[in-house]
N, C-alpha and C positions, 0 to 999 in steps of 0.2 A: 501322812503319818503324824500321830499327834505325838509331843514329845514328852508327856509324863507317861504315855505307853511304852517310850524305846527303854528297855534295859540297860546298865551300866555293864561294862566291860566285865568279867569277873564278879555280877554283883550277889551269885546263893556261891559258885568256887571257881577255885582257882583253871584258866580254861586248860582242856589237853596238852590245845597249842597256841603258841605265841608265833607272830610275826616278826621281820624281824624290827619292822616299824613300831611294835609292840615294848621290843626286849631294849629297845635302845632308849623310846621315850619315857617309859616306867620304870625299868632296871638297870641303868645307868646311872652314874653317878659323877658330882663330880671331884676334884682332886678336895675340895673341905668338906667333902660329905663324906669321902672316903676317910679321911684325914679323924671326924668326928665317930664315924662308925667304928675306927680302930682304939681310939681313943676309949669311949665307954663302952664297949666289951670285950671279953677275952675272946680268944683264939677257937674256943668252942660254939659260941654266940656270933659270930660275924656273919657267918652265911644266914642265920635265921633271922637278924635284925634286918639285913639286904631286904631279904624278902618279905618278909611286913613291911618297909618302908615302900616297895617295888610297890605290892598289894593294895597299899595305902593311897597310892598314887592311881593306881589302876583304876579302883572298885571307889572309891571316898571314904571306904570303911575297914577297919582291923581284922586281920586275916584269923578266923577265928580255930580253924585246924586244915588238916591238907592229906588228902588218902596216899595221893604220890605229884610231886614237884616234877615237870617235864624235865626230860633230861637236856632236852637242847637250855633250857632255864639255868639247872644246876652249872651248865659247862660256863653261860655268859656270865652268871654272876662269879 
């Protein structure tokens, strides 16, 4: 397999489903990220900044929109 052929994780959307190898190594956080997340946004923005950071990590690139968030996702983060 040559490796500019393999695709990135998430790299045209966000996938159905996430492992949970997946939810831990991308959408986890830790206590200064978390710390940082609460810090520069409000209470309405936190879950969506998570997951563009998550995305960000996942794919290399900015989560550009989303038709629906897995719900096992929404419950980790």
């Amino acid at each position: 397999m040559q490796g500019w052929q393999t695709p990135y994780l998430g790299l045209r959307d966000l996938p159905r489903e996430l492992t949970d190898f997946e939810l831990q190594a991308f959408f986890s956080f830790s206590q200064a990220e978390l710390e940082l997340i609460s810090r520069r946004r409000g209470d309405n923005h936190k879950l969506g900044l998570a997951l563009h950071i998550g995305f960000v990590r996942m794919s290399g690139r900015p989560l550009n929109s989303v038709r629906a968030v897995p719900p096992v996702l929404l419950r980790h983060l």
